[in-house]
C-alpha positions as CSV (number, residue, x, y, z in Angstrom):
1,X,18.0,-7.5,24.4
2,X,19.0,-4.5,26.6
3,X,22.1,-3.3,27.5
4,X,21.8,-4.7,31.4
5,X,21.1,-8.0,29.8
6,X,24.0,-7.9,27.6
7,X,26.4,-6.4,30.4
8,X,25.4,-9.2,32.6
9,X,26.3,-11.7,30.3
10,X,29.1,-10.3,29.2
11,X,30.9,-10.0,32.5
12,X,29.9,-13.5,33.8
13,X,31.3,-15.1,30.4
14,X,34.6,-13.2,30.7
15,X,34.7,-14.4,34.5
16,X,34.3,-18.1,33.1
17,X,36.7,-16.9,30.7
18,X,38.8,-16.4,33.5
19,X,39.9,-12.9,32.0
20,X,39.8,-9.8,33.9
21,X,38.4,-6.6,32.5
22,X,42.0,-5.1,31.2
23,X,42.8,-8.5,29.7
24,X,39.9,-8.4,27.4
25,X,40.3,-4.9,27.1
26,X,43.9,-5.1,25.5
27,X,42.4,-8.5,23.3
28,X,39.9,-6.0,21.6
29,X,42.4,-2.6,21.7
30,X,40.0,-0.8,23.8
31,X,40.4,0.7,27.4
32,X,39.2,-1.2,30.3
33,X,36.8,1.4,31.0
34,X,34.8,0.7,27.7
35,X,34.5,-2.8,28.9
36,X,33.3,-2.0,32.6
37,X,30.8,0.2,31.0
38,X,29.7,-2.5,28.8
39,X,29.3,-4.7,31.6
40,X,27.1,-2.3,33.7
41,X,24.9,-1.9,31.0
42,X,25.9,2.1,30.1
43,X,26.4,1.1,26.7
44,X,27.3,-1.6,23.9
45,X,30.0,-2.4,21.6
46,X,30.1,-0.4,18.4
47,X,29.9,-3.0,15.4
48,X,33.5,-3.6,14.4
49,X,34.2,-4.7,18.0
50,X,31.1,-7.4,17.9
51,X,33.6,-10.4,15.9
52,X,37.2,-9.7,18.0
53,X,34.8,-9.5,21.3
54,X,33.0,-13.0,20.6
55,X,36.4,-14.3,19.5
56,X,38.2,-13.7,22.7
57,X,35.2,-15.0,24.6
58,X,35.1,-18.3,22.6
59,X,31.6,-17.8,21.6
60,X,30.0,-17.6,17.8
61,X,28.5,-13.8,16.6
62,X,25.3,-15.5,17.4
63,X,26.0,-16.6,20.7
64,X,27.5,-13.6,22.1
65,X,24.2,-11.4,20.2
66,X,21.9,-13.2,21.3
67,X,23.7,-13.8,25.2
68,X,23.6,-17.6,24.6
69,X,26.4,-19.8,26.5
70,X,25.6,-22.8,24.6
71,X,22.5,-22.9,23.8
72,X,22.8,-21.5,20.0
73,X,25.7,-23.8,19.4
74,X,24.0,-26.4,17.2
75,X,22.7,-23.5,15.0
76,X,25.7,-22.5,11.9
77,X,27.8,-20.0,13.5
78,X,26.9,-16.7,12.1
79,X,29.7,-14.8,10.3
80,X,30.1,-10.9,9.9
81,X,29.7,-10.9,6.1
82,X,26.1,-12.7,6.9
83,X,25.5,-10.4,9.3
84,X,26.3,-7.2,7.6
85,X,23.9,-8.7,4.8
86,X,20.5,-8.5,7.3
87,X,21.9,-4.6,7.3
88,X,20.9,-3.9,3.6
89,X,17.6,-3.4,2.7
90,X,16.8,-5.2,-0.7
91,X,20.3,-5.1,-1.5
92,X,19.4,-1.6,-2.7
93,X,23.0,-0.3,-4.4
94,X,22.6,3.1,-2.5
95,X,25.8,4.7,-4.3
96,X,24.3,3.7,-7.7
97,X,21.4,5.6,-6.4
98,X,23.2,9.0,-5.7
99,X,25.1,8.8,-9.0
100,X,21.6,8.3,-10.8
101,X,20.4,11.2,-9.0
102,X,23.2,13.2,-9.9
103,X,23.5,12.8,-13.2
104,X,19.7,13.8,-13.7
105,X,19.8,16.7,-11.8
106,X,23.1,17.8,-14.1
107,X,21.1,16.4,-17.3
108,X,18.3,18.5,-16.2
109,X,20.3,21.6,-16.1
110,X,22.0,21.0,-19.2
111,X,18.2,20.9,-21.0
112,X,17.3,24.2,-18.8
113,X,20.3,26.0,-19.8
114,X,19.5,25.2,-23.1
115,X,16.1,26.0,-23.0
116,X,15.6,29.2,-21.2
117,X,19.2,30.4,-21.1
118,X,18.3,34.3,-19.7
119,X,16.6,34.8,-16.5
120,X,14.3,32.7,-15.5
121,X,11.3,32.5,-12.6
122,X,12.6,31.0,-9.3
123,X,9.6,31.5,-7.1
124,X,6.0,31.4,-7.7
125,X,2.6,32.4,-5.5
126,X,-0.9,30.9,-6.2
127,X,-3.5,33.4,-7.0
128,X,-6.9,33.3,-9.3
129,X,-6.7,29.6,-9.7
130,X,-2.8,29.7,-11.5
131,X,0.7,30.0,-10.5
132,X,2.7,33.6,-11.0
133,X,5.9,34.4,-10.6
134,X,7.3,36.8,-8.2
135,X,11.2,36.3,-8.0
136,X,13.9,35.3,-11.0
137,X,17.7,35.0,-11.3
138,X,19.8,34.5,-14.3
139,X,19.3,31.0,-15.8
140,X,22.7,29.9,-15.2
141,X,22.7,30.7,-12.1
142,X,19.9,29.4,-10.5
143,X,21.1,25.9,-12.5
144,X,24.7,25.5,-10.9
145,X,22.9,26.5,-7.7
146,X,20.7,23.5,-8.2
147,X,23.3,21.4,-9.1
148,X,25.9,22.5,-5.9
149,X,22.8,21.8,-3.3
150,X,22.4,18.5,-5.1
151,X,26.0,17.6,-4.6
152,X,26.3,18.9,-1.2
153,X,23.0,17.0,-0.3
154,X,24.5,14.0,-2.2
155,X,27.5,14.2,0.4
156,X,25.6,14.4,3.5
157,X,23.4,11.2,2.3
158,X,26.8,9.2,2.1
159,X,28.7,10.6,5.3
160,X,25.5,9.7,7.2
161,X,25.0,6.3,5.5
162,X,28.6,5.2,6.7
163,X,28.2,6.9,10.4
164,X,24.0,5.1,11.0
165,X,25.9,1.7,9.2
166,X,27.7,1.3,12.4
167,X,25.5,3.2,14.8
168,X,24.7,0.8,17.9
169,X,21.3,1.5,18.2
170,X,20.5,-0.1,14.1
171,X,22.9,-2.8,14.8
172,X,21.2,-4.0,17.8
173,X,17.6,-3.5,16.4
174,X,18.3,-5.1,12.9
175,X,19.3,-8.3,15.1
176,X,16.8,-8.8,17.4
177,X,14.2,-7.5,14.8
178,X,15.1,-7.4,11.4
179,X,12.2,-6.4,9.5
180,X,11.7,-3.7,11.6
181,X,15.5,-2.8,12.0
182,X,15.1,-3.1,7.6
183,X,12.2,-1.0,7.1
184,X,13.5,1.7,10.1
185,X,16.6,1.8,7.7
186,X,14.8,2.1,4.5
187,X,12.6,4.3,5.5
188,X,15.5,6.6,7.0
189,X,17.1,5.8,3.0
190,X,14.2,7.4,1.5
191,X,14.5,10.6,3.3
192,X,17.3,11.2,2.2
193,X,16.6,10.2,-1.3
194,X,13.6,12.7,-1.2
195,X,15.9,15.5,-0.3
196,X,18.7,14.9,-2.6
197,X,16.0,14.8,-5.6
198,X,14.5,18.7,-4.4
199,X,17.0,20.2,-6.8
200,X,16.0,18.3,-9.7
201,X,12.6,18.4,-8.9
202,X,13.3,22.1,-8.8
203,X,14.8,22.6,-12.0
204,X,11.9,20.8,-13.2
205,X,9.4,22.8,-12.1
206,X,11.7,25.9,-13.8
207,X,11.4,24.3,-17.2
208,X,7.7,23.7,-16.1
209,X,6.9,27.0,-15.5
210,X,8.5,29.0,-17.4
């Protein structure tokens, strides 16, 4: 569904409602200008407003999702907990995920430290068929380096997890097709998971070559 659809319905339900604009507007502690927009199809609610807005409207989640006056009523009303489940992909524990990475890219520089303590390679150019090193920077260094871009990277994985979560656009596309809202998701997920594992993979390739 589009956001004209959804505007549509939403202002002829909260006309049957009998409610004006600023009465459901003070219902979901929103301004009265977020609802017109809304209803003329400008935008559409952010997630945490989707359960107060079908309360006050007397409809189920999956009525008000789907634009359905009746129609979905014999169907088992869909709660919020069931619908923030269709927003994980495989139930994949995302924070466990960061932590593993994390602690390998620290375990990794542990073993580096403790293997080439001095200075150490840092950059490489192919030549003759082999790898030779051009650039190097103390051991140490180049190891908390590693493990501060890992962290930071780490950090920007979970702001953006909590901020895409609730973005409108994945809310709407996970309900009206969630296999390809999922795999959008997942696929977003893994990204990030590549970048956050660079560090390690470059502290491998320091113990590797070296």
């Amino acid at each position: 569904m589009d956001a004209p659809t959804f505007g549509a319905f939403l202002a002829e339900t909260r006309r049957a409602r009998g409610l004006t604009q600023r009465d459901l507007a003070e219902r979901l502690h929103v301004t009265d200008k977020a609802v017109s927009r809304w209803e003329r199809g400008v935008g559409l609610p952010d997630i945490n407003t989707l359960e107060p807005l079908s309360d006050a409207l007397g409809l189920t989640l999956s009525q008000l999702m789907h634009a359905d006056h009746g129609g979905a009523a014999a169907q088992p009303a869909q709660t919020l907990a069931e619908f923030f489940a269709l927003m994980t992909p495989a139930q994949i524990a995302w924070a466990d995920v960061r932590r593993a990475i994390f602690w390998l890219t620290i375990g990794l520089a542990v073993w580096a430290q403790c293997t080439l303590p001095w200075q150490v390679a840092i950059h490489w150019h192919w030549a003759d068929g082999a790898w030779h090193p051009d650039g190097a920077a103390p051991g140490l260094l180049a190891y908390l380096g590693c493990i501060a871009l890992c962290a930071m990277l780490l950090w920007f994985w979970q702001g953006w997890q909590r901020n895409v979560m609730g973005a409108a656009a994945l809310v709407w596309l996970r309900t009206f097709h969630p296999r390809l809202g999922a795999a959008v998701q997942l696929a977003l997920q893994m990204f990030w998971m590549g970048w956050a594992l660079a560090p390690a993979l470059c502290v491998a390739m320091i113990l590797l070559l070296n």
